[in-house]
C-alpha positions as CSV (number, residue, x, y, z in Angstrom):
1,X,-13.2,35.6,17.8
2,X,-13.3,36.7,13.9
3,X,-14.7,35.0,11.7
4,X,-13.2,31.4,10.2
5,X,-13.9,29.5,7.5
6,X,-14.0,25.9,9.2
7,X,-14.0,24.9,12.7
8,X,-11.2,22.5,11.9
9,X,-8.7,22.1,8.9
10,X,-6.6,18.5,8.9
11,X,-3.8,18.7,6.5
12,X,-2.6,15.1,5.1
13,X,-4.7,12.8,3.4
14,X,-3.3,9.9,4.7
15,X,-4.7,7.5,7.3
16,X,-4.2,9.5,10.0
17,X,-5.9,12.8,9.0
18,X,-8.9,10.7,7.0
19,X,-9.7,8.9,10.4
20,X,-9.8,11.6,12.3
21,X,-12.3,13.1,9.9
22,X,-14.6,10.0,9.6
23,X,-14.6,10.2,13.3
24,X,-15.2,13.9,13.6
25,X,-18.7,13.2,12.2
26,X,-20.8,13.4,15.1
27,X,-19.0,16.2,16.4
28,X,-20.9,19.3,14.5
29,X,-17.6,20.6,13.4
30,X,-17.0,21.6,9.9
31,X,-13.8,20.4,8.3
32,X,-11.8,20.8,5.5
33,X,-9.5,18.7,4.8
34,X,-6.7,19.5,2.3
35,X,-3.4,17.9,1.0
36,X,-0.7,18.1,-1.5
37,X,-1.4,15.3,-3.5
38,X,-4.2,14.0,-5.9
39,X,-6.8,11.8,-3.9
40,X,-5.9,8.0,-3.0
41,X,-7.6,5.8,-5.6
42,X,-7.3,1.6,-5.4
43,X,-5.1,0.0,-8.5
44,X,-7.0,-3.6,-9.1
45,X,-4.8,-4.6,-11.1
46,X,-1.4,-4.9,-8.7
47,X,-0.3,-4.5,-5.5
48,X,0.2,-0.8,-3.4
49,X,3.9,-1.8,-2.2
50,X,2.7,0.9,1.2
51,X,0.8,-1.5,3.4
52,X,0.3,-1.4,6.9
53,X,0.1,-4.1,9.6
54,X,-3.8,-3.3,11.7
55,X,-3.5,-4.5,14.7
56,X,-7.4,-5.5,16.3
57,X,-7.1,-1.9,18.5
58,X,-7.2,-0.1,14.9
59,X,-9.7,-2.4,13.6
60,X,-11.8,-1.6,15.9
61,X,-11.4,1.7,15.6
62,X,-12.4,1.6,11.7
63,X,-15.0,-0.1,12.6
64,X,-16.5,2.2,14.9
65,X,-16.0,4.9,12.1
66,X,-17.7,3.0,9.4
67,X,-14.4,1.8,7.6
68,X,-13.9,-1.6,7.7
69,X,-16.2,-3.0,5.7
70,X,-15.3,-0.7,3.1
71,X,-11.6,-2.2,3.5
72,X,-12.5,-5.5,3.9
73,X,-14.4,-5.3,0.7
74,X,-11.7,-4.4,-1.2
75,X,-8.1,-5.6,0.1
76,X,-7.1,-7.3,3.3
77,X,-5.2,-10.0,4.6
78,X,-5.4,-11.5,8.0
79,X,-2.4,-13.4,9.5
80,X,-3.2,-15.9,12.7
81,X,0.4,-16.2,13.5
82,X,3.4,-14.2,13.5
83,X,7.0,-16.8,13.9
84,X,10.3,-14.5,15.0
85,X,13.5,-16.1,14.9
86,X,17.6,-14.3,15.2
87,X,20.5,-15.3,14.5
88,X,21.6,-17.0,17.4
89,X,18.8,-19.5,17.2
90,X,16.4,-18.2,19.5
91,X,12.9,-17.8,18.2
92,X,9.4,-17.6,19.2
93,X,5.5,-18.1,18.0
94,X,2.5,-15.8,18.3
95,X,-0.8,-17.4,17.4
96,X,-3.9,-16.1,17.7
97,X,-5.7,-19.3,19.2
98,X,-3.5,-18.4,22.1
99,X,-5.8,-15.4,23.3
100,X,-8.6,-16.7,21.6
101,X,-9.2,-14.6,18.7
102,X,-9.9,-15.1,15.2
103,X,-6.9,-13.3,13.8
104,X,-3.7,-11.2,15.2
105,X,-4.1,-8.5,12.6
106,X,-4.6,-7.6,8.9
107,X,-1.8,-6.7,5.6
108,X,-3.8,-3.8,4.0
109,X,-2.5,-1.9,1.6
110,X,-2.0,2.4,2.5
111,X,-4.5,3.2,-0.6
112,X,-7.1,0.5,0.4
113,X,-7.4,2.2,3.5
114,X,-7.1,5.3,2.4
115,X,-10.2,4.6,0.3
116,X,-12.0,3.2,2.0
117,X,-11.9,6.2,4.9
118,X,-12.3,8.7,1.8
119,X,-15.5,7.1,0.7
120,X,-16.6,7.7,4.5
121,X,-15.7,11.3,4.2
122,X,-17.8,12.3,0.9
123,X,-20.7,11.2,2.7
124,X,-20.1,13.7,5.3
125,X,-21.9,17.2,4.6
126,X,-19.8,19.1,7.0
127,X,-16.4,18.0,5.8
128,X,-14.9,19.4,2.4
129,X,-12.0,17.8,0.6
130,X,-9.1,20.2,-1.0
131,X,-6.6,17.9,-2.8
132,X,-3.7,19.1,-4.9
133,X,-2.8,22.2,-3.0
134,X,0.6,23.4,-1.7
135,X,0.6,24.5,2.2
136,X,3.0,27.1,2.6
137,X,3.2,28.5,6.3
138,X,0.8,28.2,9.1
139,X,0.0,31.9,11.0
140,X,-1.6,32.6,14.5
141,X,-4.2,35.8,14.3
142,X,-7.0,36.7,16.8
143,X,-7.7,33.6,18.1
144,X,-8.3,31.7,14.8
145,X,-4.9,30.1,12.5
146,X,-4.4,31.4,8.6
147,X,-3.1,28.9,6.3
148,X,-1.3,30.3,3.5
149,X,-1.7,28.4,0.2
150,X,0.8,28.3,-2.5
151,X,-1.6,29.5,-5.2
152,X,-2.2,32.9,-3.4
153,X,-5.1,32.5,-1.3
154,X,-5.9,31.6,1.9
155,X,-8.2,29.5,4.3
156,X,-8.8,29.8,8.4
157,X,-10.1,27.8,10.9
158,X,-10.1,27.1,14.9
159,X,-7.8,24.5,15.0
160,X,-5.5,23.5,12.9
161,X,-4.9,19.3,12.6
162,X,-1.2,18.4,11.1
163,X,-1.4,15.2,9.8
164,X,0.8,16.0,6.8
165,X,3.9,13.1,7.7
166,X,7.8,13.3,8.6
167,X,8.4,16.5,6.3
168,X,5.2,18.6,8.1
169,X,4.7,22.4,6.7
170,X,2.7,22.7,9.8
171,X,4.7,21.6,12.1
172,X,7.8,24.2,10.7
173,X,5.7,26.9,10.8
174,X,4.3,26.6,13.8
175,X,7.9,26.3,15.2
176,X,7.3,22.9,17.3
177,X,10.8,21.8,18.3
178,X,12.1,18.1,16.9
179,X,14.8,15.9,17.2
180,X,15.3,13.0,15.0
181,X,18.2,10.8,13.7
182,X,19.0,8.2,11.4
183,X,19.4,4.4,11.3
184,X,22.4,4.4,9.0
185,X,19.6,1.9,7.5
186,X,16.9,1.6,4.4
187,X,14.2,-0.5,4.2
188,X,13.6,-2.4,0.9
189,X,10.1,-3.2,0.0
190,X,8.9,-5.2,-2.6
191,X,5.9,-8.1,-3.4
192,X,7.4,-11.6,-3.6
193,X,6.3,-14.7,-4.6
194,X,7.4,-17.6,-2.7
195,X,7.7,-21.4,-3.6
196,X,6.5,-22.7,0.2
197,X,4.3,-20.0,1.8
198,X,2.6,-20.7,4.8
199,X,-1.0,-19.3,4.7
200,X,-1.3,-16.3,7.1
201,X,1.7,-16.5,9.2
202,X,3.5,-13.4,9.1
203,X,7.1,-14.1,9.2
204,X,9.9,-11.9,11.2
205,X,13.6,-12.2,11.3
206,X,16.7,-10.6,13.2
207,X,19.6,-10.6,11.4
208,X,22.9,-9.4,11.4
209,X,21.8,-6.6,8.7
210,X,18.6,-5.7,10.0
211,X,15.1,-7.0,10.7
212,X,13.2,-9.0,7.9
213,X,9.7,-9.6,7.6
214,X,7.1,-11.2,5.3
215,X,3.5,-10.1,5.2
216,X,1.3,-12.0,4.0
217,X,-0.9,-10.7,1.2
218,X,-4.2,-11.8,0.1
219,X,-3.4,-13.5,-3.3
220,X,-0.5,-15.7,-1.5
221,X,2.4,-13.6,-2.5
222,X,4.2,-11.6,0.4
223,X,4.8,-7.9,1.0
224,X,8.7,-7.9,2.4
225,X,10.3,-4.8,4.3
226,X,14.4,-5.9,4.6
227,X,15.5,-2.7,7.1
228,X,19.3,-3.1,6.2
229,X,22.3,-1.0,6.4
230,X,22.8,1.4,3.4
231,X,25.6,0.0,2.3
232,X,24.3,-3.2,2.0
233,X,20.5,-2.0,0.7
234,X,23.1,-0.3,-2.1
235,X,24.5,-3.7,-2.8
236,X,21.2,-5.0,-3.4
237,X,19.6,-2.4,-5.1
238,X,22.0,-1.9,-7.8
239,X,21.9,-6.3,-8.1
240,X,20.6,-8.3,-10.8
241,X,17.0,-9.3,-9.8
242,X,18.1,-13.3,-9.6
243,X,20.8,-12.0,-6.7
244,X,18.4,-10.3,-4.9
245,X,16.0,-12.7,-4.8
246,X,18.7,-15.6,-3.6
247,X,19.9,-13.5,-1.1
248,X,16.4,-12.6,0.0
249,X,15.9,-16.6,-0.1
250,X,18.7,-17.1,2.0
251,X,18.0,-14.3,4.5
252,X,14.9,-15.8,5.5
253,X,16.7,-19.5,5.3
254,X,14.4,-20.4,2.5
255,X,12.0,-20.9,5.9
256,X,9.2,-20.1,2.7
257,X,11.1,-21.8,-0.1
258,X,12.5,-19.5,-3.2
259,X,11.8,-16.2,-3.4
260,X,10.8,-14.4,-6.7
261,X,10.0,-10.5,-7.3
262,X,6.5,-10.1,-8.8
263,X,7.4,-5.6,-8.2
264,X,9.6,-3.5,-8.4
265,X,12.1,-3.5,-5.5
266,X,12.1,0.4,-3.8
267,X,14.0,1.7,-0.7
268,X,13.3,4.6,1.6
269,X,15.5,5.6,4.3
270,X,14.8,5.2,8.2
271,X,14.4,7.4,10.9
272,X,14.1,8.3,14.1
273,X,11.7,11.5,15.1
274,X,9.7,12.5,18.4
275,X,8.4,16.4,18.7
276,X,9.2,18.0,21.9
277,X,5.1,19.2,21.8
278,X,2.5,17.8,20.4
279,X,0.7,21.8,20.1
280,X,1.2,24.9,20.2
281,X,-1.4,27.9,19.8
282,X,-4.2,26.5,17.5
283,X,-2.1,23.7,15.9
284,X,-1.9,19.9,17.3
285,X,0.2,17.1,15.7
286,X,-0.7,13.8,15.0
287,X,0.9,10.2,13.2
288,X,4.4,10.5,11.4
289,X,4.2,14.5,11.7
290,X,4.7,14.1,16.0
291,X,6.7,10.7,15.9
292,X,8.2,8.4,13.6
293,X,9.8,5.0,15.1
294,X,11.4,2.6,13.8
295,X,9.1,0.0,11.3
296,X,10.4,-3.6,12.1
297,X,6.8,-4.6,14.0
298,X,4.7,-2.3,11.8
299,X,3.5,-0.3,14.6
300,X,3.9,3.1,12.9
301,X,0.0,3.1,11.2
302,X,-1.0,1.5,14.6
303,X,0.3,4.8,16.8
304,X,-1.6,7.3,14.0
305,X,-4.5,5.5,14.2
306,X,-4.5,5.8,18.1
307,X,-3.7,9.8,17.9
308,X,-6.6,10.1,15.7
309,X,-9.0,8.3,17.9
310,X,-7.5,10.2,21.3
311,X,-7.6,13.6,19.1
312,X,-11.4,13.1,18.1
313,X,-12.4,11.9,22.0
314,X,-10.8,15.0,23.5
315,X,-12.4,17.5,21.0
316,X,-15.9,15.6,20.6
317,X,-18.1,18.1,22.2
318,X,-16.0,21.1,22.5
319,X,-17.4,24.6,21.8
320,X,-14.4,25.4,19.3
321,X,-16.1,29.0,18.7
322,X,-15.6,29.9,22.3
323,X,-12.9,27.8,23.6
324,X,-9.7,30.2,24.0
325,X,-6.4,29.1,24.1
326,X,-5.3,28.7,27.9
327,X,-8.5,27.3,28.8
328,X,-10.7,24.4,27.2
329,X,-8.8,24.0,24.6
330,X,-5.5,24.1,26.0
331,X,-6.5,21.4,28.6
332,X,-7.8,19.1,25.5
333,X,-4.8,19.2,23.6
334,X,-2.7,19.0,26.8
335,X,-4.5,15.4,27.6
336,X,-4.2,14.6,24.1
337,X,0.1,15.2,24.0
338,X,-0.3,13.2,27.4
339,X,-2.0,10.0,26.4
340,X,-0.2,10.1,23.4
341,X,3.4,10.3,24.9
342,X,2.9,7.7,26.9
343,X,1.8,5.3,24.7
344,X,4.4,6.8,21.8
345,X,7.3,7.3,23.5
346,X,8.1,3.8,25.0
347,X,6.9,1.9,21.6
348,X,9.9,3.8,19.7
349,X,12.1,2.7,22.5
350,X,11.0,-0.7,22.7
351,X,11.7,-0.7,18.8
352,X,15.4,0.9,19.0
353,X,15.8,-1.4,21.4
354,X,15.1,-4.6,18.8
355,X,17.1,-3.5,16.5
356,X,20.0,-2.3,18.2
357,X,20.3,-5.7,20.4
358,X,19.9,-8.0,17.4
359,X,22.4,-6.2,15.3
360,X,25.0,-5.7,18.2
361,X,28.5,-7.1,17.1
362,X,28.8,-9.1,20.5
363,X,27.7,-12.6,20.1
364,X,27.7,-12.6,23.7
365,X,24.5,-9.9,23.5
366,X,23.2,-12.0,21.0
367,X,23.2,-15.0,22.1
368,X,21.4,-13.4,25.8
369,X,18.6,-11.7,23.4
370,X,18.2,-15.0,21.4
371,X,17.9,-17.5,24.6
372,X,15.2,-14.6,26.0
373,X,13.4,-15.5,23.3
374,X,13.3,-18.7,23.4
375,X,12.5,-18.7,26.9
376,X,9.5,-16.2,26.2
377,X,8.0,-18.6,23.9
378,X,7.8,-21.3,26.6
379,X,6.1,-18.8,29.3
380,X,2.4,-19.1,28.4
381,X,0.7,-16.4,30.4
382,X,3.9,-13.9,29.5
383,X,3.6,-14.1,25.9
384,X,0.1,-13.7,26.1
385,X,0.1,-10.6,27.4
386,X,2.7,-9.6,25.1
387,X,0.1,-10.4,22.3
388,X,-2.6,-8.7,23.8
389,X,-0.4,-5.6,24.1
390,X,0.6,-5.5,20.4
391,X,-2.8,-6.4,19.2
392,X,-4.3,-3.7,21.3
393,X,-6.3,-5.7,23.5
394,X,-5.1,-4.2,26.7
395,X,-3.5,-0.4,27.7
396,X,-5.1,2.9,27.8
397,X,-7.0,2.5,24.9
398,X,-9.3,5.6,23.3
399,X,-13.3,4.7,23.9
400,X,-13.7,4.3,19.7
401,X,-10.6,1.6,19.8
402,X,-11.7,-0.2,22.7
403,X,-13.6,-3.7,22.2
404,X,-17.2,-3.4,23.9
C-alpha cells in the first residue's frame, strides 16, 4: 500500500465521531479528525436546546473512555422515572427502583458532551483535530481513500470513518445507497419553565399531534421536543409566545402546572433514513450518517454511541497497514454493519410503530394501544425488562458499554 497520512480519518465532530476517537486510544492508530464547523465549546450562561437522553449502556460507555466525569462536571441531569400516558387514558410508569438502579438515564446537553469527549481527545498524541474545513468528495486509490478538501488540498488515510450526520459528504461520495422519508412532522424544541415540576421524572405524552416529552434539566426547567404535524408546528411557530405556552400547558394537561418559555422556540424537520450498507471500499458509516429514526424516546444519541463502541471493538488490534480489502478488514466492517443492523433496524421500527399507533385516526386502535399500556404497567417482570432494554442493561452489548 502507498503511503497515507493517518491510519484513520473520522469526519464529524459530533458525539459519535469524538467517541470513537477517545476510544481509539489504545489502538496505536493515528487519527485525524476533521469537521465543518468550529469546535463545540460549553455556553454557562444558558441552555444548548440539542440535548440528548444517555441511557446507562452509553454511560458506561463514556465512562470506559474517560468522559463522564468530564460531563458530569459540567452539565447533566438524571431522571429516576419516566411517566407515559395517550390519549385514550392508558398510561404507564418507569422507575428506576424497579431494577434497582440509581437513575434511568441522564438530560445532557449535545455541547456538554461534545466537550467533554474533545478535552479527551487533545490529550491524545496520535489523534489531530482539523475543524472548519469543507469535505468535498471521498476517492478510492491503491488501497488507501483521498479526501478532497474544499480549500484545494488533500489528506489520506486507511479507513475512512463517516460520522458527519443525515446530510453525509462521505456517504455521497462513496455512493452507499439510502432510502429515507418524511414524517409530514417537525419537532419543536425549546427550555421551559414550569409552575409544578416534578424533580427528575421525565415526562412523555401521545397525542393526537404527535409525541410530547419533558426532560428534565438540571436547574429545574425542562428541555421539551413537541414532534407535531407541520401544519400544526406552523401554527405554533408563527404564535404569540403566551399561545404557545397555553397550548403547551394544555398538551401536557398542565400534569406540571403552567408552562413558560425561558428560549427561543426552534423546529427541525423529521425523518426517516436507513443505508442499504454500512461500507464500502475503505469507508464505514456510523450514527445519523447510516440511520436516522424517529426521536420520541431519544434513542437516536443512544444508537451512535453504540456504533462507536462496536466500530472501535472490531478495529482494536487490526494491522490497518496490511489489512486489504476482501480480507481482515472486510470481515471487521462486515461484523460491524451486522451487530449494528440488528440492533438499528428494529429500534426505528419499534419507534414508527409509536407514533403511527398513537396518532391513528381510529379510536378503536387507540383505545387497544392505550389499554396495552395500561396493562403493561401492571405486569411487573414485563416492564422490567422493558427498562432494562431501553437503559441498556441487557442485548448484545459492545465489551466498552457493557456493565462489569
Amino acid at each position: 500500500m502507498s503511503a497515507v497520512d493517518y491510519d484513520i480519518i473520522v469526519v464529524g465532530a459530533g458525539a459519535v465521531g469524538l467517541a470513537f476517537a477517545a476510544a481509539a486510544k489504545q489502538s496505536g492508530y493515528s487519527l485525524l479528525v476533521l469537521d465543518s464547523g468550529p469546535l463545540p465549546q460549553v455556553d454557562q450562561s444558558r441552555y444548548d436546546l440539542r440535548v440528548n437522553t444517555i441511557n446507562l449502556a452509553s454511560e458506561t460507555f463514556l465512562k470506559s473512555v474517560g468522559a463522564w466525569d468530564g460531563v458530569i462536571s459540567k452539565r447533566a441531569s438524571a431522571f429516576r422515572q419516566i411517566r407515559v400516558w395517550d390519549s385514550a387514558g392508558g398510561r404507564i410508569a418507569f422507575s428506576a427502583d424497579e431494577i434497582g438502579e440509581h437513575h434511568l438515564g441522564h438530560v445532557i446537553e449535545a455541547d456538554v458532551l461534545n466537550v467533554s469527549l474533545l478535552e479527551l481527545i487533545c490529550q491524545q498524541e496520535q489523534t489531530a483535530l482539523m475543524p472548519e474545513v469543507q469535505l468535498e468528495s471521498v476517492e478510492h486509490d491503491q488501497g488507501k481513500a483521498l479526501l478532497y478538501l474544499a480549500d484545494g488540498t488533500s489528506v489520506s488515510c486507511r479507513l475512512v470513518i463517516g460520522a458527519d450526520g443525515g446530510n453525509s459528504t462521505v456517504r455521497t461520495s462513496t455512493g452507499i445507497k439510502v432510502s429515507q422519508s418524511h414524517y409530514g412532522q417537525r419537532a419543536l424544541v425549546a427550555q421551559v419553565e414550569v409552575s409544578e415540576p416534578q424533580p427528575q421524572t421525565a415526562l412523555q405524552a401521545f397525542l393526537p399531534s404527535g409525541p410530547l416529552a419533558f426532560l428534565p434539566l438540571a436547574d429545574g426547567t425542562y428541555s421539551i421536543v413537541w414532534s407535531c404535524q407541520s401544519a400544526l408546528a406552523d401554527e405554533l411557530l408563527g404564535a404569540a409566545e403566551a399561545h404557545f405556552e397555553q397550548q403547551l400547558s394544555k398538551a401536557l394537561d398542565y400534569r406540571l402546572g403552567d408552562s413558560r418559555l425561558v428560549s427561543q422556540l426552534v423546529s427541525f424537520d423529521l425523518r426517516r433514513l436507513q443505508v442499504e450498507s454500512y461500507f464500502a471500499n475503505r469507508t464505514v458509516l456510523a450514527g445519523d450518517a447510516a440511520h436516522i429514526i424517529h426521536p420520541l424516546a431519544g434513542m437516536g444519541v443512544n444508537l451512535g454511541l453504540m456504533d462507536a463502541a462496536v466500530l472501535s471493538e472490531v478495529l482494536l488490534g487490526m494491522d490497518l497497514a496490511n489489512a486489504q480489502q476482501g480480507s481482515g478488514l472486510y470481515q471487521a466492517l462486515r461484523k460491524y454493519e451486522r451487530w449494528r443492523k440488528a440492533a438499528n433496524t428494529p429500534a426505528g421500527f419499534i419507534m414508527d410503530g409509536f407514533d403511527f399507533g398513537f396518532r391513528h385516526p381510529s379510536k378503536l386502535v387507540q383505545g387497544v394501544l392505550g389499554t396495552g399500556l395500561t396493562l403493561t404497567n401492571r405486569m411487573g417482570f414485563v416492564k422490567q425488562e422493558i427498562i432494562r432494554l431501553a437503559c441498556g442493561l441487557s442485548g448484545d452489548l459492545p465489551a466498552l458499554a457493557r456493565r462489569v
